[in-house]
C-alpha positions, 0 to 999 in steps of 0.5 A, a space after each residue: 490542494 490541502 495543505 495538512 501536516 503529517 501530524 494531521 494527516 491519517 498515517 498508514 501503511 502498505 507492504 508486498 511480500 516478494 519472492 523471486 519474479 513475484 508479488 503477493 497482492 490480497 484482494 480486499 474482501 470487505 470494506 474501502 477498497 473491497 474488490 481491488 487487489 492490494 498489498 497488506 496494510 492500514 491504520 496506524 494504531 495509537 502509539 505505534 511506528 508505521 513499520 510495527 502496523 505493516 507487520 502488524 497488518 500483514 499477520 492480521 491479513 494473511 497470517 504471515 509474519 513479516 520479518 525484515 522490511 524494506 521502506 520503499 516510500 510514501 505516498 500522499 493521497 488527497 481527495 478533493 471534496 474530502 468525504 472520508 478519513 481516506 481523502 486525506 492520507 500518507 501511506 507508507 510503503 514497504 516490501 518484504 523478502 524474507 517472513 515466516 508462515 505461509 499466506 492465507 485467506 482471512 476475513 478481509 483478505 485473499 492472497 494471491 502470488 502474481 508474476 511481476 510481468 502479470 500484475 493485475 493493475 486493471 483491478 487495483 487502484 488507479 495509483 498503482 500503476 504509477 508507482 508500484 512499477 519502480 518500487 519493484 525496480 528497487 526504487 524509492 517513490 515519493 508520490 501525490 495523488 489527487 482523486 475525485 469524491 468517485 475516487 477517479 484518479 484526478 492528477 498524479 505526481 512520482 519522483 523516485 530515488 535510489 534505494 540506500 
């Protein structure tokens, strides 16, 4: 497994609006990843935290302004062959109680609210469904996953910890 520093790594972010027993997930319309359900979330731009590019992200993708944001983890992915700037990325993650504006399609996104027991994992990446149950559960996940260049779920590793 490669051994890359976060320093060398692509920084990006991932967050879930929450609200009562749901999830909002968007489905990606255009490029990597188009046809799964998500969160929102991408690139670090120059210069900015990982928590200012998921607010940043979710405004651009369903127009709605995150206002405070819970860190939920980081999950470090790794592609063996690399075959792209996505074979070799930590993704920061996060979930969001509390925002303002309402949801909407935007060219990359359609959002969808989702009961928790009704979450689409069949459509998502394969990595959901290791980890995405305990951050709903309030846990914290530290996660590693290893795709192949068909970006097929290879081996996985999640521990967790108790939210602060």
């Amino acid at each position: 497994m490669t051994t890359d520093t976060a320093a060398k790594r692509s920084q990006l972010t991932l967050l879930f609006l929450l609200r009562d027993s749901q999830i909002l997930l968007a489905m990606k319309k255009i490029g990597h990843g188009s046809g799964k359900w998500n969160g929102t979330g991408g690139k670090c731009e120059p210069g900015e935290t990982p928590k200012q590019a998921a607010v940043r992200e979710c405004q651009e993708e369903v127009g709605v302004t995150a206002r405070t944001i819970t860190p939920a983890g980081i999950l470090r992915f790794y592609q063996e062959p690399p075959v792209d700037m996505y074979s070799n990325i930590d993704v920061h993650v996060y979930t969001c109680r509390e925002w303002e504006g309402d949801p909407r399609e935007s060219e990359e996104m359609k959002p969808k609210w989702f009961d928790i027991d009704t979450i689409p994992y069949e459509n998502m990446w394969q990595d959901d469904q290791h980890w995405l149950p305990h951050v709903l559960a309030g846990k914290i996940v530290d996660g590693t996953f290893v795709f192949d260049d068909a970006y097929e779920l290879i081996r996985h590793d999640v521990t967790t910890k108790e939210a602060l």
